[in-house]
FIVEX-740256 format. One line per field, with one value per atom (N, C-alpha, C): atom name; x, y, z; residue in three letters; residue number from 0. Coordinates in steps of 0.2 Angstrom, whole numbers, m for minus. Layout:
atomo	[CA  ...]
xx	[X  ...]
yy	[Y  ...]
zz	[Z  ...]
residuo	[ALA  ...]
num	[NUM  ...]
//
This chain:
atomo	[N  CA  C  N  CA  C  N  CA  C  N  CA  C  N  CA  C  N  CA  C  N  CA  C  N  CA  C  N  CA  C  N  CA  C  N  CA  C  N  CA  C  N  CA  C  N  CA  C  N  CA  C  N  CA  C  N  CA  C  N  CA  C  N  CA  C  N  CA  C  N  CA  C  N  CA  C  N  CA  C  N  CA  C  N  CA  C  N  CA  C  N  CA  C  N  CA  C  N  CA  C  N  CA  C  N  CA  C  N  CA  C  N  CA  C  N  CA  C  N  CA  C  N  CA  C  N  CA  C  N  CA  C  N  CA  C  N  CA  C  N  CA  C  N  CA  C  N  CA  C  N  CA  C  N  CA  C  N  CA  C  N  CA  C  N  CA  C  N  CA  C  N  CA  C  N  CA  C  N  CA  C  N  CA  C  N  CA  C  N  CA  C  N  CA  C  N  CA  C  N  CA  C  N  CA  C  N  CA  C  N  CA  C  N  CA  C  N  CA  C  N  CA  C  N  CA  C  N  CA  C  N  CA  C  N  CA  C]
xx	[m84  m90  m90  m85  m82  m83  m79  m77  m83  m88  m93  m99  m98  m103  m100  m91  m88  m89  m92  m93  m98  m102  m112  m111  m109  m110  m107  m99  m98  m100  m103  m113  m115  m118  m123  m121  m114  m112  m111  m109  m105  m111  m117  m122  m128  m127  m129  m127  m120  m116  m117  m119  m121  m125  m133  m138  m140  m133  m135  m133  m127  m124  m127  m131  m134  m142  m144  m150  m148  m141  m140  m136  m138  m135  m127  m126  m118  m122  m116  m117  m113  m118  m114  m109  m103  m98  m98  m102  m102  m105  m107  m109  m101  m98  m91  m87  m87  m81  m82  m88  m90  m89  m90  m89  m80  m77  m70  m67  m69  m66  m67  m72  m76  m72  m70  m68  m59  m57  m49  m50  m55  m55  m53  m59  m59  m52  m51  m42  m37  m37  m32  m32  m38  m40  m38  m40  m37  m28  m28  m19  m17  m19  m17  m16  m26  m23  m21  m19  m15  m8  m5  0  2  m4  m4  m5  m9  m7  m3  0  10  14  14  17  15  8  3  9  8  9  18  20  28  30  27  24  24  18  16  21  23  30  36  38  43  41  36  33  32  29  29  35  41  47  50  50  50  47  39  36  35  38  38  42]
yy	[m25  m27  m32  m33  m34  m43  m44  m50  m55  m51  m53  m56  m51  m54  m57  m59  m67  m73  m71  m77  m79  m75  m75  m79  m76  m79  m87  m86  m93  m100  m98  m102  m102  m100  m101  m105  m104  m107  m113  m116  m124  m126  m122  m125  m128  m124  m128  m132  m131  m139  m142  m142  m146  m151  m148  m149  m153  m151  m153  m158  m160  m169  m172  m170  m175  m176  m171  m173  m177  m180  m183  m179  m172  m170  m167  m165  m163  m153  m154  m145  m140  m134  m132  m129  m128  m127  m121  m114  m110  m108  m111  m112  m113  m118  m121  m116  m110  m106  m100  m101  m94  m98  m102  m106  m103  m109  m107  m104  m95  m89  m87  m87  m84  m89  m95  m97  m95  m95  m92  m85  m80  m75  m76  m78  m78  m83  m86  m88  m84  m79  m74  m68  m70  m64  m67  m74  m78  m78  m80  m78  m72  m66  m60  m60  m61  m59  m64  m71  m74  m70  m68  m64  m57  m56  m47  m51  m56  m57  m58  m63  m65  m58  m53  m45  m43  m42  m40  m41  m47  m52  m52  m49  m49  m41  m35  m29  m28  m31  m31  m35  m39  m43  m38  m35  m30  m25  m20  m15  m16  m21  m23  m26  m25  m26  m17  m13  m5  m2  m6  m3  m5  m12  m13  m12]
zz	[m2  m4  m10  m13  m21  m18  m13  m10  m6  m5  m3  m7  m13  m19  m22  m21  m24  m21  m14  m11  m11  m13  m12  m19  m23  m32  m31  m28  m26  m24  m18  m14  m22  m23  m27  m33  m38  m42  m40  m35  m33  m31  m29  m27  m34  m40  m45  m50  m49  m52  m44  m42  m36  m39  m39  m41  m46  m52  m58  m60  m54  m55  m50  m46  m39  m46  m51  m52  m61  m60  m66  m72  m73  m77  m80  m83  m86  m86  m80  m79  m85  m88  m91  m92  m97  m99  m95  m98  m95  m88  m85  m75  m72  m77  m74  m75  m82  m80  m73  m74  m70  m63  m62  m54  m52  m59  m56  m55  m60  m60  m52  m51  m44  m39  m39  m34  m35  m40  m43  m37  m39  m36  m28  m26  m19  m16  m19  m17  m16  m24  m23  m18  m15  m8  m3  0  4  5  m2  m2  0  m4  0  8  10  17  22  20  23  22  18  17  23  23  26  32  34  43  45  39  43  43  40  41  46  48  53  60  59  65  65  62  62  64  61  62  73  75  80  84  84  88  90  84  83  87  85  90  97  99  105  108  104  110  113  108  108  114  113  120  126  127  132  137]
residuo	[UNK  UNK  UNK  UNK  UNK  UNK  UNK  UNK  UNK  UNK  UNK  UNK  UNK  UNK  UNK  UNK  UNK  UNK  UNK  UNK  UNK  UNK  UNK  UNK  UNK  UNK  UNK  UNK  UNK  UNK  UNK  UNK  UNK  UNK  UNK  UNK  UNK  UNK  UNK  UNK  UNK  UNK  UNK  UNK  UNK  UNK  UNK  UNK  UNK  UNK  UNK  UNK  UNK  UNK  UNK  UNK  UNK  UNK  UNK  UNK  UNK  UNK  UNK  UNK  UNK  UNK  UNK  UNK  UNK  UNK  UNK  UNK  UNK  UNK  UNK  UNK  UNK  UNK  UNK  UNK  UNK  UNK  UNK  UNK  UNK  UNK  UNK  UNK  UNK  UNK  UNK  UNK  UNK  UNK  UNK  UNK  UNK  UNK  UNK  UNK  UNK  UNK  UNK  UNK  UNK  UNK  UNK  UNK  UNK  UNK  UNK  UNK  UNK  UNK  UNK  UNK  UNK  UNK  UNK  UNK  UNK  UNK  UNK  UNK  UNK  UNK  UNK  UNK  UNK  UNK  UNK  UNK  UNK  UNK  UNK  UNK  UNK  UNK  UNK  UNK  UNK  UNK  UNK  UNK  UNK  UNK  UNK  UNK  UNK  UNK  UNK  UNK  UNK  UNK  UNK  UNK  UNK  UNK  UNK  UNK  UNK  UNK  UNK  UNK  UNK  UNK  UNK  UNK  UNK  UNK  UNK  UNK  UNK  UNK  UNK  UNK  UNK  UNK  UNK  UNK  UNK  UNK  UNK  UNK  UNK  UNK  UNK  UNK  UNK  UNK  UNK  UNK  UNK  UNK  UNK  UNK  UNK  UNK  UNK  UNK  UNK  UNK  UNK  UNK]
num	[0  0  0  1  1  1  2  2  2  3  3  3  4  4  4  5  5  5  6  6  6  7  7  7  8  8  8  9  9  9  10  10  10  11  11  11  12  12  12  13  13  13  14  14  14  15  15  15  16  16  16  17  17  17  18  18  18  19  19  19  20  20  20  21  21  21  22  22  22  23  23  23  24  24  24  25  25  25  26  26  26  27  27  27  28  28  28  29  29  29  30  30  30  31  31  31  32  32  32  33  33  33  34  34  34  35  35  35  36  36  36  37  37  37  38  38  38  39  39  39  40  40  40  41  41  41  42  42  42  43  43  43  44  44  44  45  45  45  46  46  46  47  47  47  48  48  48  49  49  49  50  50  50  51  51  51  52  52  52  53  53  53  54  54  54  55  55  55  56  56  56  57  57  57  58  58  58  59  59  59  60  60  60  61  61  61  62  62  62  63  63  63  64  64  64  65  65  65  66  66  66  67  67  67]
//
């Protein structure tokens, strides 16, 4: 659930430094950190389960010679 309300806040954060340089302005310092953090997060999930599928998928190769 954690990972879903990083990407929902995510959307939303990139969408109002979106907004706020398409309608001229200097987006706040603090919208920027809160963007980054949240995008930093959902990266480090990303990288996890990039991680765990290349196991996954080394896991089921392996097994799949045993049963066959």
């Amino acid at each position: 659930m954690e990972n879903k309300n990083a990407q929902e806040d995510a959307i939303d954060f990139v969408g109002e430094v979106v907004q706020n340089i398409e309608e001229g302005h200097e987006p706040k310092p603090s919208l920027l950190r809160r963007t980054t953090t949240t995008l930093t997060e959902i990266n480090s999930t990303v990288e996890c389960g990039s991680q765990l599928a290349i196991k996954i998928g080394q896991f089921v190769n392996l097994v799949s010679g045993w049963i066959s």
